[in-house]
Short mmCIF file of the C-alpha atoms (twelve columns), coordinates in Angstrom:
data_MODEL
# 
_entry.id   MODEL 
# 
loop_
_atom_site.group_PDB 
_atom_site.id 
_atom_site.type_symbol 
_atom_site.label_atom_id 
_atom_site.label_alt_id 
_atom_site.label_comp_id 
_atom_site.label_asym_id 
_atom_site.label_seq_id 
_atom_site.Cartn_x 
_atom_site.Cartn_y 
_atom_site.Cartn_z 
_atom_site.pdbx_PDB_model_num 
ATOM 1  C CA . UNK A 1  0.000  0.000  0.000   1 
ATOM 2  C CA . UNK A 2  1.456  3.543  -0.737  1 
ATOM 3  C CA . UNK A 3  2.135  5.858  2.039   1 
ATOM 4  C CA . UNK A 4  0.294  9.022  2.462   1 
ATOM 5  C CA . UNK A 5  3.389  11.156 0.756   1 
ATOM 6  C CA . UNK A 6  3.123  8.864  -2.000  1 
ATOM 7  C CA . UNK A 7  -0.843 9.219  -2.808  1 
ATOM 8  C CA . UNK A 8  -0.152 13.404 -2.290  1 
ATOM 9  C CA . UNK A 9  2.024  13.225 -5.389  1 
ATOM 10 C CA . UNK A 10 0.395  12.385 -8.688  1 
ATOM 11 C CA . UNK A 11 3.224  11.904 -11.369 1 
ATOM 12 C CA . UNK A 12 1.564  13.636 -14.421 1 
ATOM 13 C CA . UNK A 13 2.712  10.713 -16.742 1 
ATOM 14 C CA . UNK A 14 6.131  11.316 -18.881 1 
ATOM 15 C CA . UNK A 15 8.413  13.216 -17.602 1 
ATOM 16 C CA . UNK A 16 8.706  12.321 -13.881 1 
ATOM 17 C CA . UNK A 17 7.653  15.530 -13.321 1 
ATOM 18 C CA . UNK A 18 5.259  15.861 -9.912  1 
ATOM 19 C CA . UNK A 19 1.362  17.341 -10.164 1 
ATOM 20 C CA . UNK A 20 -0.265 18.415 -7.343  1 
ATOM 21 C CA . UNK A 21 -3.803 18.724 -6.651  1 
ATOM 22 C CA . UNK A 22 -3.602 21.635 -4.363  1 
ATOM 23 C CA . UNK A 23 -0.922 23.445 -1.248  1 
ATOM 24 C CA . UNK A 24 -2.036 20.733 1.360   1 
ATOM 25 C CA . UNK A 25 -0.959 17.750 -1.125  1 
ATOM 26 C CA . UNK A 26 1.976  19.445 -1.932  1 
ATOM 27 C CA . UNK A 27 3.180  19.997 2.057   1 
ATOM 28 C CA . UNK A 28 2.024  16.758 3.312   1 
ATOM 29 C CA . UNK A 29 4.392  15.056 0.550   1 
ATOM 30 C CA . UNK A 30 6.375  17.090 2.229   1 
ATOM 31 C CA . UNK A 31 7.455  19.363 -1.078  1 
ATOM 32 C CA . UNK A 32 6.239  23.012 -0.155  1 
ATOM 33 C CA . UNK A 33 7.453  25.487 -1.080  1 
ATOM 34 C CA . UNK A 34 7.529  24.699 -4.279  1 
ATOM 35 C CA . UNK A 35 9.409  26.883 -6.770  1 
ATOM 36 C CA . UNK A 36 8.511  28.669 -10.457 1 
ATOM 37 C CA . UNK A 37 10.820 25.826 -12.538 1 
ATOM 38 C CA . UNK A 38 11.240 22.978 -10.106 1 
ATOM 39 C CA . UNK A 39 8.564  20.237 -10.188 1 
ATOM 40 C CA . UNK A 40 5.579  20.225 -9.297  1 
ATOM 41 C CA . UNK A 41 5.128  24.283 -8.978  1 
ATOM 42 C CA . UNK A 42 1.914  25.119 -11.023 1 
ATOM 43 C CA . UNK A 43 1.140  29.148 -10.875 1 
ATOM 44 C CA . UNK A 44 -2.838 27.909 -10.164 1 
ATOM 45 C CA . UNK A 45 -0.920 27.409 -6.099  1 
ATOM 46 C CA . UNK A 46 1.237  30.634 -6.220  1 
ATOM 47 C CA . UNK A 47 -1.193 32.844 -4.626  1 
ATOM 48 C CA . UNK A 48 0.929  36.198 -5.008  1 
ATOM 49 C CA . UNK A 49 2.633  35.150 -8.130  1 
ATOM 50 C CA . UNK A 50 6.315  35.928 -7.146  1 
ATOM 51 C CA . UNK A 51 7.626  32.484 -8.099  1 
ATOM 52 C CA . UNK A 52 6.938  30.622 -4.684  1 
ATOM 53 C CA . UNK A 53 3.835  28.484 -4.298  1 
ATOM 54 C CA . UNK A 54 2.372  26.834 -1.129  1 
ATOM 55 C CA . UNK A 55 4.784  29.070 0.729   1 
ATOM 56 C CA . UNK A 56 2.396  29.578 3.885   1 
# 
């Protein structure tokens, strides 16, 4: 069975690179913050669009 940090990452199929579904996946896997250019940032989760998403 996959652990919880596992499930909280979704790989988006291809590149390895990670998707995910919102800031709460993204800190339980254990990933936040996540940065413009490194995997799994998406600028849907940067709130104040400066680069850094799930940063609070």
């Amino acid at each position: 069975m996959p652990s919880a940090r596992r499930q909280a990452a979704v790989d988006s199929g291809g590149g390895g690179a990670a998707y995910y579904k919102n800031c709460s996946a993204a800190k339980a896997a254990g990933a936040a913050p996540l940065l413009r250019g490194r995997p799994g940032y998406r600028a849907a989760l940067d709130r104040d669009g400066d680069g850094v998403a799930c940063e609070t």
